[in-house]
C-alpha positions in Angstrom: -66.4 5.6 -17.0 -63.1 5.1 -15.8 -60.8 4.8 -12.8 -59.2 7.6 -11.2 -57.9 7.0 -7.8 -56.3 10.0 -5.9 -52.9 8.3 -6.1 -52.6 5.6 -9.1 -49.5 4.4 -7.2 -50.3 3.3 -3.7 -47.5 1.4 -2.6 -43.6 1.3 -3.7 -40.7 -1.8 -2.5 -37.4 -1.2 -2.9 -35.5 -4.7 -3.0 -32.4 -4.3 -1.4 -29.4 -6.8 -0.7 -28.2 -5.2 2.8 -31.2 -3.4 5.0 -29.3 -2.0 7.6 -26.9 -0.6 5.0 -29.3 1.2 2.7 -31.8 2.1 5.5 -28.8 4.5 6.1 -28.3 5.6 2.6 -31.7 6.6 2.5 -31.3 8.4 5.8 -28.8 10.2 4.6 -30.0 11.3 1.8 -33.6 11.8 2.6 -33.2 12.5 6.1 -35.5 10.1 7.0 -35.8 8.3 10.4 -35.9 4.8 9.2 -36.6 2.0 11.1 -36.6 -2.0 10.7 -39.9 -3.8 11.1 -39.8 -7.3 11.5 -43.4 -7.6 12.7 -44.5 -9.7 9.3 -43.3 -12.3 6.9 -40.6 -10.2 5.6 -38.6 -7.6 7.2 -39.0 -4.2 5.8 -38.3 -0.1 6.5 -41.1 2.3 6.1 -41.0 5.9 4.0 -42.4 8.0 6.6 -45.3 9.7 6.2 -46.7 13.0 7.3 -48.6 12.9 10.5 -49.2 9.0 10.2 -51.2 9.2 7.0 -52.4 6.4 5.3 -54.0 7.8 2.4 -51.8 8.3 -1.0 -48.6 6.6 -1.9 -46.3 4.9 0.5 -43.7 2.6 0.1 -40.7 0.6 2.0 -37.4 -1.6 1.6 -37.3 -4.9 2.1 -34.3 -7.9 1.9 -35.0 -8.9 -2.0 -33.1 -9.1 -5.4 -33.0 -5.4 -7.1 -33.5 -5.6 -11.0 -29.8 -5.0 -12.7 -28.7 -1.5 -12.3 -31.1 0.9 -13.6 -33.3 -1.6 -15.3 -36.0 -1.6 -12.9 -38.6 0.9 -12.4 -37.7 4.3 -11.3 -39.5 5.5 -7.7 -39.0 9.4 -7.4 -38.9 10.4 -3.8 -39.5 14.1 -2.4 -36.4 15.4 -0.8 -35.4 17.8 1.6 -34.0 21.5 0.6 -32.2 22.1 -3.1 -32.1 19.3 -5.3 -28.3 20.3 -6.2 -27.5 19.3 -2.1 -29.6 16.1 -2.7 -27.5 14.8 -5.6 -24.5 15.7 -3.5 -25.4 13.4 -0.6 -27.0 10.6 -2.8 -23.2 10.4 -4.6 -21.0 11.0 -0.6 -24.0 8.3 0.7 -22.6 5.9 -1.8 -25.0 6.1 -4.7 -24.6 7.6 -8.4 -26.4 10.3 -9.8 -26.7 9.7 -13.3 -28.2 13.0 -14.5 -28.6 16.9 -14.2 -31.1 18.3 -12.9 -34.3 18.5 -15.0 -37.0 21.2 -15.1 -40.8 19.7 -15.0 -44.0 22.3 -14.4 -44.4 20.7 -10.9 -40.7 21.2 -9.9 -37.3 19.7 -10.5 -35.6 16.2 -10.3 -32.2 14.1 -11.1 -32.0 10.5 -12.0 -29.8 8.2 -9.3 -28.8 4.9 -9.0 -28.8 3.4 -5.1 -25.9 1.4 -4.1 -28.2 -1.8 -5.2 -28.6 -0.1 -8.2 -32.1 0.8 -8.0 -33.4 3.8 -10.1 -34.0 6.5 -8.2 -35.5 9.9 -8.7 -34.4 13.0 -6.6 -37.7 15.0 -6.4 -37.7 19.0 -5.6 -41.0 20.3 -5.6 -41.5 23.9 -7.6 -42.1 26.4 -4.4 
């Protein structure tokens, strides 16, 4: 028998050189509401989730080293609306979208690279 969790990937980091700086590019981008925890050992700012949930993937930035640009692993992240406006604020937000949009059975998505150079994938799902 073998594993098979509902979510094989359960948590995402981003490493980041600047928090406050890319917890705004992500906000603008994502229109997310994010937030600076300090509560722990190392400063970080949550994804948000829907309603609080806990179960599935989940991820956050933290202060950290990213891998050169667009060596690391690539973290695809739902966003709001058309895809096409997405790529349009990741590049104004200060990041660089690094390809056209491409058609998958679940939906669409774009490769990105964040201002640290983090690989980043624009995620529209198929309506």
């Amino acid at each position: 028998m073998s594993f098979s969790p509902p979510n094989a990937v359960v948590w995402s980091e981003i490493p980041v050189t600047d928090m406050e700086k890319a917890m705004a590019f992500y906000a603008a981008v994502f229109d997310y509401d994010m937030k600076l925890d300090e509560s722990g050992p190392n400063p970080q700012a949550m994804f948000p989730a829907r309603d609080g949930a806990t179960k599935g993937a989940h991820g956050h930035l933290y202060p950290g080293k990213p891998a050169p640009a667009g060596t690391g692993p690539t973290l695809h992240l739902a966003v709001p609306g058309k895809l096409e406006d997405a790529m349009a604020r990741f590049d104004a937000a200060g990041g660089k979208v690094v390809s056209p949009p491409i058609a998958i059975p679940p939906g669409r998505f774009a490769y990105g690279l964040d201002p640290d150079g983090n690989s980043i994938g624009l995620f529209e799902p198929a309506s």
